[in-house]
C-alpha positions in Angstrom: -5.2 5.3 -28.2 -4.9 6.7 -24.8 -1.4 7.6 -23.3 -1.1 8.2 -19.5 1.4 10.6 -18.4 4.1 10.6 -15.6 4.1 13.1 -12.8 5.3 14.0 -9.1 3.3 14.3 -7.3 3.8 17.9 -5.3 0.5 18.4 -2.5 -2.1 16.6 -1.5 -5.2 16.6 0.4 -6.0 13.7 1.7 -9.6 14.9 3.2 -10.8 15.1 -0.7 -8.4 12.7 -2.0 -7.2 14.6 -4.7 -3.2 15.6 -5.2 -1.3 18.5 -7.8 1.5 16.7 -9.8 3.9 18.6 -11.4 4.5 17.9 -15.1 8.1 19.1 -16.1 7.0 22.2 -14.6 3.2 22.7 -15.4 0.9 22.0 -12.2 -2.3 20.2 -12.6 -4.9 18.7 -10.2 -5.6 15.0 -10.2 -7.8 13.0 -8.3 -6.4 10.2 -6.2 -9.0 7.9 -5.5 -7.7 5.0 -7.5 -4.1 4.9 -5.8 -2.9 4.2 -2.4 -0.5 4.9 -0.3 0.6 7.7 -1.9 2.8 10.9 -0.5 4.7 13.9 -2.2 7.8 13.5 -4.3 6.4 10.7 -5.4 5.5 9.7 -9.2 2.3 8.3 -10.9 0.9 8.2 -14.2 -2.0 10.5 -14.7 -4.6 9.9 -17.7 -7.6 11.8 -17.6 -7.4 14.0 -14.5 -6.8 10.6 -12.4 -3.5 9.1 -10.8 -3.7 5.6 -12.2 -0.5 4.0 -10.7 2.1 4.7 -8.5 5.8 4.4 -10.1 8.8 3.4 -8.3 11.5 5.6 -8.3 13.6 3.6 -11.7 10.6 3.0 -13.5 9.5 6.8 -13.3 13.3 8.0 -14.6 12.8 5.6 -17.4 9.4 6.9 -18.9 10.7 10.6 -18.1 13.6 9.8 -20.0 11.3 8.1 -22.8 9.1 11.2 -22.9 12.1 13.7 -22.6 13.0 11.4 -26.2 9.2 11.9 -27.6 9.2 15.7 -27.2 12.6 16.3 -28.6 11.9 14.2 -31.7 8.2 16.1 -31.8 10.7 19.6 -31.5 12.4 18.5 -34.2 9.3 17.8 -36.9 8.0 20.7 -35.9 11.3 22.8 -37.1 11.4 20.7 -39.8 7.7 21.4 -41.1 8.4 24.5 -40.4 11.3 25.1 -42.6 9.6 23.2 -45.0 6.5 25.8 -44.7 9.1 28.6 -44.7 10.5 28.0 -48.4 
């Protein structure tokens, strides 16, 4: 299964068509040769180094909102196994 990841898009350079996206705070290079019209605030889903589609401003709150969900869930098994581990 692949899963492609939202992200804002913070800098680009358009001479080597490649962008950094900020991912709740970690910064990652992407190349952005399969999207257009693209500029910096805006959000995109990134799977394997490449911006893959441009989100509008609702639908990227919604998948934030759905990964914010994921990770907190994930934060949660993880203190459970823990605990678990722990006895």
């Amino acid at each position: 299964m692949c899963i492609a990841a939202p992200a804002q898009i913070v800098e680009i350079n358009q001479e080597e068509k490649i962008g950094f996206v900020d991912f709740g705070g970690v910064k990652q290079q992407v190349k952005l040769d399969l999207v257009d019209e693209i500029e910096e605030g805006k959000y995109v889903l990134v799977h394997a180094g490449y911006a893959i589609e441009v989100l509008d401003d609702q639908t990227a709150k919604e998948s934030l909102e759905a990964w914010d969900e994921l990770l907190e869930i994930l934060d949660e098994e993880d203190k459970e196994l823990q605990a678990l581990a722990d006895k």
